[in-house]
N, C-alpha and C positions, 0 to 999 in steps of 0.2 A: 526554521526549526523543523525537525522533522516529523512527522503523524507516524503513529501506528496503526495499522490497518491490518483487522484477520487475514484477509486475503496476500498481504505483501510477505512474503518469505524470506525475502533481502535488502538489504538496506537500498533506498532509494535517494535520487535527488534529482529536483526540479531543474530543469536544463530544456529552452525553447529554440529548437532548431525544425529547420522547414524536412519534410521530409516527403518521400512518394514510396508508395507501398502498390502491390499489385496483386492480381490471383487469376487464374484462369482469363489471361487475356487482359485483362480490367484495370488499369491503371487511375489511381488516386491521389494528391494532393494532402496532407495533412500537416501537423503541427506535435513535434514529441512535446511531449509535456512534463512525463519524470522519466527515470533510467537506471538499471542495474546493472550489474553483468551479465544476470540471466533474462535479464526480461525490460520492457517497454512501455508506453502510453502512448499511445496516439489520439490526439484529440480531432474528429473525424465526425463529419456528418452521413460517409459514406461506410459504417462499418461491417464484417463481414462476421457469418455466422461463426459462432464458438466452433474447435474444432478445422479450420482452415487453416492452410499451407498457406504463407504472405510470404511475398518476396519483395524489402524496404531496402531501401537506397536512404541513407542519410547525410545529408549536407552537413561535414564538421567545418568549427573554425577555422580558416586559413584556407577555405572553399575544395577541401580534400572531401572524397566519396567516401563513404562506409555502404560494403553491401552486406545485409543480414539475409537470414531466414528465419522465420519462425510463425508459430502457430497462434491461432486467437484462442484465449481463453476464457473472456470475457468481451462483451459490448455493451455497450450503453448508450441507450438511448433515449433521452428526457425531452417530451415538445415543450415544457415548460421553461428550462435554462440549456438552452442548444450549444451552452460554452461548454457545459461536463459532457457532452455526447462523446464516446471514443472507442477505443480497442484496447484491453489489456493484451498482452503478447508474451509470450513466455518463447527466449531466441533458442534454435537449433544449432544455427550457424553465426559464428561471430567474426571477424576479422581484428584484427591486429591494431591497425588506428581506433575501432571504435574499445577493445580494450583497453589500448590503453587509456584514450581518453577519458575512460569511466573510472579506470583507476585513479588519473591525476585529480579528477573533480572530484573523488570521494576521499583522496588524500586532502585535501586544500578544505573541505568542509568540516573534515574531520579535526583540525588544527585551527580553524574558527570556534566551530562547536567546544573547544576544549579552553579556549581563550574567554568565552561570552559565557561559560557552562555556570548557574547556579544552581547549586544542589535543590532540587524540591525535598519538604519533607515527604517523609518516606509516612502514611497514614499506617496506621498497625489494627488489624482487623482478629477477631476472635470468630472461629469456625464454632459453630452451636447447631447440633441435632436435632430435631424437633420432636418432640415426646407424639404428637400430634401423629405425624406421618412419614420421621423417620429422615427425612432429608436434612442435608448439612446446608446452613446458611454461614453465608460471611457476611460478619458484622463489625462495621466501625466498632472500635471500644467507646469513641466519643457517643457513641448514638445507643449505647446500652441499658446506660440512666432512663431511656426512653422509651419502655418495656417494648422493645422490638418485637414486630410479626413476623412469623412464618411468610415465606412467599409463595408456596407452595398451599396450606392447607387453609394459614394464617392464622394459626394458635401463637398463642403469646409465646415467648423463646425464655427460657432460663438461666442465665449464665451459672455457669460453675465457678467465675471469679467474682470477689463482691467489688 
């Protein structure tokens, strides 16, 4: 299934292929993790400041090269679970097998996703002002009946529906 995350701008999917990435000389070893058309994961103990130029080689299926470029835009690095450590990447340069490979795996996901799809209910929320200080809360309607607080000042909230 796929997450939503502020940070992701385009649809994503998880695809683990061996990868090597480089900058100023410095050649690295990594593991992509997800993939867009615009952009990348590398799960990496070696990751490089926000802001660099990487030049990635990616081993696709059928042991064809993909070569990118592009910039880091994120790293991460956790001493606690050194599996999430990596490089968000946002690509400059893309070549032709790696698009189209992102397209077939986003086409073939997206024709799963639509086969397995169950509707979630859709929760319906009531926006409410706070007499208090003025700011708009969103609030469940189910959680109304239960004279909701402000989050902000935390005055009791009013609904104008009963």
């Amino acid at each position: 299934m796929a997450r939503t995350r502020g940070y992701q701008r385009y649809k994503r999917v998880t695809k683990r292929l061996e990868v090597t990435f480089s900058a100023g000389g410095i050649r690295y070893k990594g593991i992509l993790s997800n993939l867009s058309t615009n952009g990348l994961f590398i799960r990496t103990n070696r990751g490089f400041t926000p802001g660099t130029v990487v030049d990635i080689q990616i081993i696709m299926p059928g042991n064809q090269v993909s070569s990118l470029k592009g910039v880091v835009k994120r790293t991460i690095k956790v001493p606690v679970t050194p599996a999430r450590n990596g490089m968000g990447i946002e690509l400059i340069t893309s070549d032709e097998i790696f698009l189209d490979y992102v397209r077939n795996v986003l086409r073939e996901q997206s024709i799963e996703m639509k086969e397995a799809a169950i509707p979630e209910p859709v929760p319906e929320y009531e926006t409410i002002a706070c007499t208090g200080c003025g700011v708009k809360n969103k609030v469940s309607r189910e959680k109304l009946s239960g004279d909701p607080l402000c989050g902000r000042c935390g005055t009791l909230l009013i609904s104008e529906i009963p």
